[in-house]
N, C-alpha and C positions, 0 to 999 in steps of 0.2 A: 805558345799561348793556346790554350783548348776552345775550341767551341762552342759557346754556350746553344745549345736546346733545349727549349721550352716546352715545358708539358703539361697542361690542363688537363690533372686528374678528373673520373667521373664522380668517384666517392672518394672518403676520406681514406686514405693510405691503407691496403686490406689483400688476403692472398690474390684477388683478382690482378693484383699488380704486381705479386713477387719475384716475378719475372725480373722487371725493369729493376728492383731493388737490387737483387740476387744482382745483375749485371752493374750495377753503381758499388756494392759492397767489394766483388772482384778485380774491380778497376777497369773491365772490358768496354766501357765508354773511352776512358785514358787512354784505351791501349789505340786506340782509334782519332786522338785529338779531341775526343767530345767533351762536358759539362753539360749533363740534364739537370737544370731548375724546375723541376715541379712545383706545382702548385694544385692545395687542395681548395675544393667548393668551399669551405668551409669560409672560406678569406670573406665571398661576400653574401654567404650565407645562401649559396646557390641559386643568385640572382642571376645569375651570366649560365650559359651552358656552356660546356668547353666547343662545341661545335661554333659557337658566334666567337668566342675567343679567338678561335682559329682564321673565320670569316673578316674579321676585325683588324687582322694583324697584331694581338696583343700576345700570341701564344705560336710558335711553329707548328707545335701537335696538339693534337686533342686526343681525349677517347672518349666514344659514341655509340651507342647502338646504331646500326645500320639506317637505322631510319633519319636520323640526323643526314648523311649524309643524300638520301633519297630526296627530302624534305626540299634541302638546299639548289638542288636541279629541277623539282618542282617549279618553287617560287620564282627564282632568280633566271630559270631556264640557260644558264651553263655550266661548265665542269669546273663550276667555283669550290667544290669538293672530295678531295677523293678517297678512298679507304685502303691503306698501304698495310696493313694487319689485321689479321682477326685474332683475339688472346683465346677463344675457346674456339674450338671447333665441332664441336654439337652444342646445341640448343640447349640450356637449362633453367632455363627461367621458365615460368609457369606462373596461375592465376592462383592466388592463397588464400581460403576462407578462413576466417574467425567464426566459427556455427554460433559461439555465445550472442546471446541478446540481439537475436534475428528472430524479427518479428514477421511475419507471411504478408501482411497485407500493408507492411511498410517498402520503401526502397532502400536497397542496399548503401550504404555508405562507400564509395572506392576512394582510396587514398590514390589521389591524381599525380602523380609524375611529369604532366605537361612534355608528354614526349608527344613526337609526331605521328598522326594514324593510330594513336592511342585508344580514344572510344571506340570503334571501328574492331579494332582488335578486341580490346576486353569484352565489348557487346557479343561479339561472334562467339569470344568462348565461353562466358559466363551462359549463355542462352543454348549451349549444344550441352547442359547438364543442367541446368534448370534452368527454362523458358518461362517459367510463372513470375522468377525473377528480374527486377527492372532496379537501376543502379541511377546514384546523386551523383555527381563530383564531391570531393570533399578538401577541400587545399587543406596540404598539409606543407608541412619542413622534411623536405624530400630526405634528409638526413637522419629522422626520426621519426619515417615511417611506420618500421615497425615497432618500434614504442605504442606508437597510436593505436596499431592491429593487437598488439598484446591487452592493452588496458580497454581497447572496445570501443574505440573512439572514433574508428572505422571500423568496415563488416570484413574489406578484404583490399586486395592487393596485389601488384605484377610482382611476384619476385624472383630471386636467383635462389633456385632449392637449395645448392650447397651451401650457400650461404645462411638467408633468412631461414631458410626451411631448419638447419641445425641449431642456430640462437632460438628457433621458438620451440625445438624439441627440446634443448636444457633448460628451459624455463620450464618444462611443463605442459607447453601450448599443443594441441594436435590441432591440425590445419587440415580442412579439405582441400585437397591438390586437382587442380584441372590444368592436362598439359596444351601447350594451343595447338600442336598436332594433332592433339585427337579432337581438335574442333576441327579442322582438315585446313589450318594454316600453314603453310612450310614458310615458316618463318625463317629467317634471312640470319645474320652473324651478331651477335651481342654478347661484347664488345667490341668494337672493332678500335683500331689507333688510324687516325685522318689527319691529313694537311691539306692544305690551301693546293689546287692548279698550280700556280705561279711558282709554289715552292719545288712541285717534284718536276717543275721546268730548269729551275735556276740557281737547286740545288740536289740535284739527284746526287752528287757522290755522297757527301753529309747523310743524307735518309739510306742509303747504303749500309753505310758503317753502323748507321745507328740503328740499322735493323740484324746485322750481322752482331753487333752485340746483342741485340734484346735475345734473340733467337738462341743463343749460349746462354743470356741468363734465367729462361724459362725451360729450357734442359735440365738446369739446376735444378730450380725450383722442383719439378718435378719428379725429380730422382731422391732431394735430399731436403723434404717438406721441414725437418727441423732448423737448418741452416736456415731456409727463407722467410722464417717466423723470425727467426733474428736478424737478420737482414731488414726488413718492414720494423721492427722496433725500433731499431739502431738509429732509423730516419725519423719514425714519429711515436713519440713514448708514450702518447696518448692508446695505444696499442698494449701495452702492456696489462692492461688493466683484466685484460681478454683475450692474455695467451694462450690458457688451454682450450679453450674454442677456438680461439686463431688459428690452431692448428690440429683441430677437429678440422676445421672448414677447408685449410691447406691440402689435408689430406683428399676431401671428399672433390676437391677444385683438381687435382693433378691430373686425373682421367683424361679431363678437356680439353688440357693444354694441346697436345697431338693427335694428329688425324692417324689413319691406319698404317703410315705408314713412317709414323713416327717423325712429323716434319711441325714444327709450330709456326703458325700464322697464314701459310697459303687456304688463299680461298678459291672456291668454283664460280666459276662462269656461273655455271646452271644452278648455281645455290640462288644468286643475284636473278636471275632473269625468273623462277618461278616465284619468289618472293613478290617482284615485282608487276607479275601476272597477276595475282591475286589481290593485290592490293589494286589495280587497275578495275578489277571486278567487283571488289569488295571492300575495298579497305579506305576509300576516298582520293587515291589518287587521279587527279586529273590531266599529266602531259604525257601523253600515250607515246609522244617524241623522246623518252628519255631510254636510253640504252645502256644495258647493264655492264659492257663492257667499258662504259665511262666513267662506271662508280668506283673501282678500284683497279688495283693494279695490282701483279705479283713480281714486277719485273727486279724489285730488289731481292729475290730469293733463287738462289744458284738449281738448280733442279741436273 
């Protein structure tokens, strides 16, 4: 009998994931005794983050931006979570303007994500390229973000360049781009893949295997971008609608998947601890007791 593992996606089924796909399409979960049950935001309309899914015991895994998992040591002040992957390995997200129907002497609209250290961040880079500029929260349906930024419904937005940044160049849209580096943030790993403390105690071989397959199945994915567009359909047909972008995007996401030396998902110590400096200085963290070597772990990866 297999495994069941649990995985609270961030977004709806997309190349950010083809990894994990790529590895359920091959049967490299099976080959390991696994069954990954994912689960998209969509179920409660992104009410739940996968980080509290995880917190909650409703979900084994999650995937998170870094900061979820920072957030949770904050508050809670234990190793109630930890980050066992990173799916990119350099930063690509950046801050998106819609220049349409920006008014000077109104405030920006930002489509709020409700992530953690979020204002903090957006303020810092939006204001290292225009300072004149001062930003609203705006709630949106994190799912149709950019909908909103195309129609103007927002001024702008965190997002994944390969991604958003290509659905809004075949629309049309040109976007001012600010990266948060060159605001002098060194931003930390998004997306990362996290579980609960308790689990990589009392089931480390499981996150094992079931990293030893993702790790094959994002080799895939990034060797053989058309495979993993149908891989991602095969699971969710709502995808279909959006194949040749899908794999526009696939292609523009493969770079990320590996570091220099062709390894997917190990992260650095010193990625984690200068992140966490800054955010310490600027970002609104307030437990100066948390230690980056708490926040993840690479010990499921053979080196």
């Amino acid at each position: 009998m297999l495994k069941k593992i649990s995985l609270a996606l961030d977004w709806t089924p997309n190349p950010m994931h083809s990894g994990i796909f790529c590895a359920i399409k091959m049967g490299y979960y099976k080959e390991f005794g696994l069954e990954i049950e994912w689960e998209s935001p969509e179920i409660n309309h992104y009410n739940t983050m996968p980080s509290h899914k995880v917190l909650e015991g409703k979900c084994m895994l999650g995937i998170n931006p870094s900061e979820n998992v920072i957030e949770a040591h904050n508050h809670l002040g234990n190793k109630s979570l930890v980050a066992i992957a990173a799916i990119l390995q350099e930063n690509a997200s950046l801050l998106a303007i819609n220049p349409q129907n920006i008014h000077p002497k109104e405030k920006l609209k930002y489509g709020n994500l409700d992530i953690p250290f979020e204002q903090e961040i957006v303020k810092k880079t939006l204001k290292s390229k225009y300072p004149q500029y001062n930003f609203k929260n705006y709630t949106t349906n994190k799912l149709d973000i950019y909908e909103q930024m195309y129609y103007s419904e927002i001024n702008f937005a965190w997002i994944f360049d390969p991604i958003e940044g290509i659905e809004a160049k075949n629309k049309g849209l040109i976007l001012e781009k600010i990266k948060l580096e060159d605001a002098g943030i060194p931003y930390g790993y998004a997306p990362v893949i996290i579980t609960h403390y308790d689990t990589l105690q009392e089931q480390a071989q499981e996150l094992k295997n079931f990293i030893t397959a993702t790790i094959n199945g994002y080799h895939l994915a990034s060797k053989n971008p058309e495979f993993a567009i149908k891989a991602i359909t095969e699971n969710y047909s709502s995808a279909l609608k959006d194949e040749v972008i899908m794999l526009e995007i696939q292609k523009a996401l493969s770079p990320y998947f590996m570091n220099k030396n062709n390894c997917w998902g190990v992260m650095l110590k010193s990625r984690w601890q200068d992140y966490l400096s800054w955010l310490l200085l600027e970002g609104g963290l307030n437990n100066s007791e948390i230690k980056a070597d708490e926040l993840f772990t690479n010990s499921f990866f053979d080196f």
